[in-house]
C-alpha positions as CSV (number, residue, x, y, z in Angstrom):
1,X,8.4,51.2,-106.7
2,X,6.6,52.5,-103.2
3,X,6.2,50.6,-100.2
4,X,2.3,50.2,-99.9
5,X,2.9,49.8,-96.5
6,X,2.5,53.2,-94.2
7,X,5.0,53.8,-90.6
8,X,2.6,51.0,-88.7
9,X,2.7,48.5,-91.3
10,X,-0.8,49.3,-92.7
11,X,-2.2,50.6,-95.8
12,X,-5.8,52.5,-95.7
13,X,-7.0,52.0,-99.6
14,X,-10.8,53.4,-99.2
15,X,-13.8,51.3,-100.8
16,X,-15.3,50.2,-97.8
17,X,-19.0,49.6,-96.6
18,X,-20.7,52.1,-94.6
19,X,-23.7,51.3,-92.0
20,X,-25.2,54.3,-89.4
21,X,-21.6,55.5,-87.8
22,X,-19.1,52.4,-88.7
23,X,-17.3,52.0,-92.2
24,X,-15.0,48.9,-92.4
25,X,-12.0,49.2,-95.0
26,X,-9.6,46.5,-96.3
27,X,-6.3,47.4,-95.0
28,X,-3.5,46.1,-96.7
29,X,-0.1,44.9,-94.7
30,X,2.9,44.9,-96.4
31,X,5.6,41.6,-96.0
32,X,8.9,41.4,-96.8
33,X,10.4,37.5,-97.4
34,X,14.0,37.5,-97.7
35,X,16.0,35.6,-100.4
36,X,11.1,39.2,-105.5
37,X,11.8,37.4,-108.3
38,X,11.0,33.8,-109.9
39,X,13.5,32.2,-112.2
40,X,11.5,32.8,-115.4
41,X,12.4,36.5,-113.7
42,X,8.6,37.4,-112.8
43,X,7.7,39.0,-109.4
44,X,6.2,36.2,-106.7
45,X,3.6,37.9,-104.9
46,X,1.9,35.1,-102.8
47,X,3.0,31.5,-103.8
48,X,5.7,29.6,-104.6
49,X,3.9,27.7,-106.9
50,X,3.2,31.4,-109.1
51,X,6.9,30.3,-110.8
52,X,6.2,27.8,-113.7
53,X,10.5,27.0,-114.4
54,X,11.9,23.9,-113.1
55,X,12.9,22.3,-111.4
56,X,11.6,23.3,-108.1
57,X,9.7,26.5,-109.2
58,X,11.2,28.5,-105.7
59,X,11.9,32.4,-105.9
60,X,15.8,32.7,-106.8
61,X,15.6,36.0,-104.4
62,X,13.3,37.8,-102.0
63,X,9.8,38.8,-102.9
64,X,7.2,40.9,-101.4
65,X,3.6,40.0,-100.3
66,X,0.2,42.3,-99.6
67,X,-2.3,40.6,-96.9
68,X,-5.3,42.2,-95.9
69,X,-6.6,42.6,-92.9
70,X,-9.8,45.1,-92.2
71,X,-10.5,48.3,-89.7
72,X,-13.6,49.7,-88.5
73,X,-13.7,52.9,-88.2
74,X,-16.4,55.4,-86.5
75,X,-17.2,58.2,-88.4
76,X,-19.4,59.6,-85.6
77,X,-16.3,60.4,-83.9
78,X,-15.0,57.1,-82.4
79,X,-11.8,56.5,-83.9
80,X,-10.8,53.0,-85.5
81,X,-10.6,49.2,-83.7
82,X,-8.6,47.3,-85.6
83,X,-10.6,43.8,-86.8
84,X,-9.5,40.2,-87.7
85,X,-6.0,40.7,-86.5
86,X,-5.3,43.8,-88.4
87,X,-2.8,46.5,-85.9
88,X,-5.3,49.4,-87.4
89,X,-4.0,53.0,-88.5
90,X,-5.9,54.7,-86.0
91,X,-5.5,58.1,-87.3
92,X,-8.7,59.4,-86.5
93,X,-12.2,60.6,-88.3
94,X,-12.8,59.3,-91.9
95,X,-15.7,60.9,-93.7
96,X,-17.7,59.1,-96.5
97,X,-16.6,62.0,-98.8
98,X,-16.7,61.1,-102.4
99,X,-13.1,61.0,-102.7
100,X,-12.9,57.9,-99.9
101,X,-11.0,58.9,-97.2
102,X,-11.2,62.6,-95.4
103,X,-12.3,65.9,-96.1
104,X,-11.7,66.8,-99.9
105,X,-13.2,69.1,-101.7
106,X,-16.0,67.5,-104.2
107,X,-14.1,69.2,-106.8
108,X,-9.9,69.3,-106.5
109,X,-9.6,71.3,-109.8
110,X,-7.5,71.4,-113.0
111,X,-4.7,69.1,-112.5
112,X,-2.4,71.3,-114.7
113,X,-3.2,74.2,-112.6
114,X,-2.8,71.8,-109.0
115,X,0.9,71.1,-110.8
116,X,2.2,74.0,-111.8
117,X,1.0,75.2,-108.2
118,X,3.4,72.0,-107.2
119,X,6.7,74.1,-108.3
120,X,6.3,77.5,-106.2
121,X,8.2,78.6,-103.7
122,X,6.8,78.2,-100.3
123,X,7.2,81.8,-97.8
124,X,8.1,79.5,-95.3
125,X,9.5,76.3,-94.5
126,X,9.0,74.1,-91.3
127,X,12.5,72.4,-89.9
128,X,13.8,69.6,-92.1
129,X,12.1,70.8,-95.0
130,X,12.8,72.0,-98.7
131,X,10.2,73.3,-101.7
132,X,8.8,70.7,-103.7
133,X,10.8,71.9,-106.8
134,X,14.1,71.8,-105.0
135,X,13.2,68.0,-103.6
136,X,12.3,67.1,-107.7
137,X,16.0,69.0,-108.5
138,X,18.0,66.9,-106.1
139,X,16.1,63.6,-107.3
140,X,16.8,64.5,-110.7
141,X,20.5,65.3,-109.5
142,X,21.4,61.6,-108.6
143,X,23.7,59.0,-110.1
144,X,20.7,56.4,-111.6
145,X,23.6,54.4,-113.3
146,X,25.1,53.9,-109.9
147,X,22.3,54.1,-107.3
148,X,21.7,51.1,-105.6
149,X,17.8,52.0,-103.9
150,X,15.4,54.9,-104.9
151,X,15.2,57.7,-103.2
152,X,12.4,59.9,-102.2
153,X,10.5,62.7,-100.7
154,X,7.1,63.0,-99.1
155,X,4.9,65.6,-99.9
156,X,2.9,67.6,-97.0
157,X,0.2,70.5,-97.0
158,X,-0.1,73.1,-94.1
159,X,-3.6,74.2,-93.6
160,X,-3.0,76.7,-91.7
161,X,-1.0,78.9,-94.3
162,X,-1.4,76.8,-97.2
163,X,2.3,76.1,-97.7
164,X,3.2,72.6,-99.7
165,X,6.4,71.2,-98.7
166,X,8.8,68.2,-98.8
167,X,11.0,65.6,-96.6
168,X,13.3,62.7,-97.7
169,X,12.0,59.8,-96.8
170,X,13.1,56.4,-95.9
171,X,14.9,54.1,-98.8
172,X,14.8,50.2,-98.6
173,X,17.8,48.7,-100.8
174,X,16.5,45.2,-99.7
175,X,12.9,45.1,-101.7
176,X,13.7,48.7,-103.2
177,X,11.1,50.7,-102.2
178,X,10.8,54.2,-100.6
179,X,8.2,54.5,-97.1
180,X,6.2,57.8,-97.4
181,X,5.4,59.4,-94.4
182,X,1.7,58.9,-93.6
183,X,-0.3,62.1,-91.9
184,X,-3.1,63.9,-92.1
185,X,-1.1,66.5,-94.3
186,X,0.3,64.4,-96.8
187,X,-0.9,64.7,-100.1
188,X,1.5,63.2,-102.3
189,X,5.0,62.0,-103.3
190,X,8.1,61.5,-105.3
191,X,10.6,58.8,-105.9
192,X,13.3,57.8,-108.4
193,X,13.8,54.8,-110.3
194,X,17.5,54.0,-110.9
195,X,18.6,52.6,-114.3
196,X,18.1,49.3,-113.3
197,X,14.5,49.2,-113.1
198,X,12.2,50.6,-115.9
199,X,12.2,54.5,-116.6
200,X,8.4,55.1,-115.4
201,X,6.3,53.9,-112.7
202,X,5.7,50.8,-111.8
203,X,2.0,48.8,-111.4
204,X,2.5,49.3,-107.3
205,X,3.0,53.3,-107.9
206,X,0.0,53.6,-109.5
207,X,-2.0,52.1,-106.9
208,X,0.1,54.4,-104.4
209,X,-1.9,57.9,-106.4
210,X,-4.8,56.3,-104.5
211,X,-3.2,55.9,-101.4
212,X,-2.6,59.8,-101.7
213,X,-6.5,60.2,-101.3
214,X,-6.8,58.6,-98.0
215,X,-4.2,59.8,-96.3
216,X,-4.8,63.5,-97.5
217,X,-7.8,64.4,-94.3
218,X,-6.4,67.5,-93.0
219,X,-8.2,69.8,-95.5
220,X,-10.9,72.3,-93.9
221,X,-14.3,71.7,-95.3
222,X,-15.3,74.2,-97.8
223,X,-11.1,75.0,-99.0
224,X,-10.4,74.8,-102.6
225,X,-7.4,75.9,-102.4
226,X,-5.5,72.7,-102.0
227,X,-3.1,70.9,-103.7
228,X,-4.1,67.7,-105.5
229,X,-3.4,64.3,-104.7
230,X,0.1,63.8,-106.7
231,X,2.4,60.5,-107.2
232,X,6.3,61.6,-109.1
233,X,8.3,59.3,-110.6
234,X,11.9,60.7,-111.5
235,X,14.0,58.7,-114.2
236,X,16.1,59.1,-117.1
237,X,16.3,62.3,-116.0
238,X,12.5,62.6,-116.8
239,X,9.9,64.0,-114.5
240,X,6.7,61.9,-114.2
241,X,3.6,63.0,-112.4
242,X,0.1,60.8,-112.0
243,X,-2.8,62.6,-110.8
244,X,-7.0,62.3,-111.6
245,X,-8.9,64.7,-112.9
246,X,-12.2,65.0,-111.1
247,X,-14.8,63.7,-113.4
248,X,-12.2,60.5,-113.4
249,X,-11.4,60.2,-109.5
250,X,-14.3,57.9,-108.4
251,X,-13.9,55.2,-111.4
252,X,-9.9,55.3,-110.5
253,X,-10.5,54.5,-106.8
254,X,-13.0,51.6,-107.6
255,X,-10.7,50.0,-110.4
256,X,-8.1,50.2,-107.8
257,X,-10.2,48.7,-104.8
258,X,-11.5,45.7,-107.1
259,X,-7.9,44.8,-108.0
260,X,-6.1,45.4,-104.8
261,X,-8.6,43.6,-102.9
262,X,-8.0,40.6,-104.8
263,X,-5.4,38.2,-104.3
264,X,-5.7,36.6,-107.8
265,X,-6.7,40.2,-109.5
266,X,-3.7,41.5,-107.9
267,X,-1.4,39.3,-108.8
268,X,-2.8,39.3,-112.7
269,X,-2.4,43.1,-112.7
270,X,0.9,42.9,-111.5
271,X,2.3,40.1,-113.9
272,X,0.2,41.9,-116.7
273,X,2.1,45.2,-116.2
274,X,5.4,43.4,-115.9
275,X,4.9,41.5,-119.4
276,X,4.0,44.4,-121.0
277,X,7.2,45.7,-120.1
278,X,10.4,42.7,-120.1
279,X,11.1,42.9,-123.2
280,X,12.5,46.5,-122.6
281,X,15.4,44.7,-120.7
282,X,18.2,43.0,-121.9
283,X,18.3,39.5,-120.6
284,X,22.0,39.5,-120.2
285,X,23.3,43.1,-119.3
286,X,20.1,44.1,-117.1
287,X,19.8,47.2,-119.2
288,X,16.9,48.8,-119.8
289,X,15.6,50.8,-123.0
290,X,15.6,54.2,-121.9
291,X,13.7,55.4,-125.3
292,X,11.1,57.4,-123.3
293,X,8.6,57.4,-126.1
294,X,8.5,53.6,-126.4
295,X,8.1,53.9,-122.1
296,X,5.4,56.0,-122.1
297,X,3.4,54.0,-125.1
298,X,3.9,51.1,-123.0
299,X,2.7,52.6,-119.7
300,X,-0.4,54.6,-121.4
301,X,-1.2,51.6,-123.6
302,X,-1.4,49.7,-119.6
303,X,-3.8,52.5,-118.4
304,X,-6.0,53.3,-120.7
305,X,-6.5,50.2,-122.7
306,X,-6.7,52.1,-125.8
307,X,-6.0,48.6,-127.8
308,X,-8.2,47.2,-126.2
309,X,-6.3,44.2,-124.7
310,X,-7.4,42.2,-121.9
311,X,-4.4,42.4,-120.3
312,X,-4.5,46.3,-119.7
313,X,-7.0,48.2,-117.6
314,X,-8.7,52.0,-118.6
315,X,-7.7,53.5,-115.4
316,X,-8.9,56.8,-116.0
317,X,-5.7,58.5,-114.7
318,X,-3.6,60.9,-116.1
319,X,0.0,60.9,-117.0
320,X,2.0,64.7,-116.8
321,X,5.6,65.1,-117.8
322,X,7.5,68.1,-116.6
323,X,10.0,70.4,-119.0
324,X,13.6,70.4,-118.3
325,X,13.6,73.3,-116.2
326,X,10.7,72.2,-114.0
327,X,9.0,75.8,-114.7
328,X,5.9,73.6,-116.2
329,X,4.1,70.5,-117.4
330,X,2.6,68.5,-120.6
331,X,-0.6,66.2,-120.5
332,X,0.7,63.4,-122.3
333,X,-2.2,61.3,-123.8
334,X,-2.2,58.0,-126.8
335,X,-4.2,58.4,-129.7
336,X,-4.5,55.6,-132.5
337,X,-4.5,56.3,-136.3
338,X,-5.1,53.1,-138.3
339,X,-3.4,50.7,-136.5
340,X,-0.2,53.6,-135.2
341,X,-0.1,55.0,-131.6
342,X,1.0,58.3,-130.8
343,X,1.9,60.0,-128.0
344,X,0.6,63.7,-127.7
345,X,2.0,66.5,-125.7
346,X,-0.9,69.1,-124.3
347,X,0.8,71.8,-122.6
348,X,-0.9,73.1,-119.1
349,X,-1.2,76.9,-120.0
């Protein structure tokens, strides 16, 4: 899981309403209450009364809550002012590009290729921080059946030499999330998920791939040379990867905006993705089924809603898997024969 929260306590997630210079975007503040789950053991976002058991139907522990507040921002040249009590992220310019939130290129380019791209070795390195590929080796390096939070790494882009790189960031053991650094230059992200929690990303990490698209602005117009937009998840000892390809990135942002901009859509998406997904865990050890074929059914199942199910969404984005050696990456995809799913592995060449 991802904080959706950024360094000032605000998240920036795009669909917003433009008229002459002034676009005004649902921000989204992240809350901590102390002392996440109901006793039926489903998350409470919101309300007490979202737990059905008796007899008092209160969280037995924390939970976290999203409120939303709303910026106006100039794109003329004027900033942001924060509106109806939001503390605004202030970070400047925000063009009405296609991809939301700052300069993008109208087409990012093969994901496979953005990827592989993902595990070079930078010439240089700015203080403090490592290749991508060595960040993914020392996630992959930690003790999941021990760990007691996630650990992480932002992802940042230099436009001046091209150079991607990575920093730790900060861990939370009390909600157990990971911060990413917001900037200009930050185009993605990785985290782990220990064997306590389930072995792929959660419903909050998908929505944080879209984060990834507004916080990305430092990109000089015209550049397509640039990584893409990225979200990692590293668990049982699997590397995860979500990205968009382009043809799919404007459908993913407005599924995201209609869900995350509704309390009760939020909440449904949330519980949804949680159901599809308990019976992995033993009730009484806390252990999780760490089949990764069953995990990614489940989680492609969720995004594409290739069953057809109410309860799961078609997303339109893309799940990659890395090899052992992280030297390169599968498309994973689900296909149905008869009434069987199966998983298949498209190699990026």
């Amino acid at each position: 899981m991802v904080s959706l929260g950024s360094i000032s306590g605000t998240e920036v997630f795009g669909k917003y309403n433009a008229n002459l210079c002034t676009i005004t975007i649902p921000e989204f503040v992240n809350m901590y209450i102390p002392g996440m789950m109901c006793c039926e053991n489903l998350h409470n976002y919101a309300q007490t009364a979202d737990c059905k058991c008796p007899p008092s139907g209160l969280p037995t522990e924390g939970y976290s809550y999203t409120g939303i507040s709303y910026t106006t921002y100039d794109t003329c040249g004027g900033g942001a002012s924060p509106g109806n009590g939001s503390s605004g992220s202030g970070s400047g310019v925000i063009t009405t590009s296609p991809h939301g939130g700052g300069s993008l290129p109208d087409l990012l380019g093969n994901p496979c290729e953005k990827l592989k791209q993902l595990l070079n070795t930078p010439t240089s390195l700015p203080p403090g921080a490592v290749s991508i590929k060595t960040a993914l080796v020392d996630l992959k390096t930690k003790n999941m059946a021990t760990a007691t939070h996630e650990d992480g790494y932002s992802f940042f882009y230099d436009p001046a030499n091209g150079q991607m790189y990575a920093k730790k960031v900060t861990t939370y053991t009390a909600d157990n999330t990971v911060e990413y650094v917001r900037t200009p230059n930050t185009f993605g992200g990785a985290h782990t998920h220990m064997n306590s929690l389930q072995g792929i990303f959660s419903h909050d990490d998908i929505m944080m791939e879209n984060n990834f698209f507004f916080w990305f602005t430092s990109v000089p117009q015209g550049s397509v040379d640039v990584p893409i937009p990225v979200h990692i998840v590293v668990a049982n000892n699997e590397v995860y990867a979500l990205a968009l390809e382009d043809a799919n990135i404007s459908a993913f942002q407005q599924m995201m905006y209609e869900i995350y901009s509704d309390e009760f859509k939020r909440r449904k998406f949330r519980n949804n993705f949680e159901a599809d997904f308990s019976n992995l865990q033993n009730s009484v050890t806390g252990e999780w089924n760490t089949d990764n074929s069953i995990l990614e059914e489940r989680f492609l199942k969720f995004v594409t809603s290739i069953d057809n199910s109410t309860k799961h969404y078609n997303t339109k984005v893309s799940l990659y898997k890395s090899n052992a050696s992280l030297t390169g990456w599968d498309k994973l995809s689900i296909v149905k024969n008869s009434n069987v799913f199966e998983i298949k592995k498209l190699p990026c060449q």
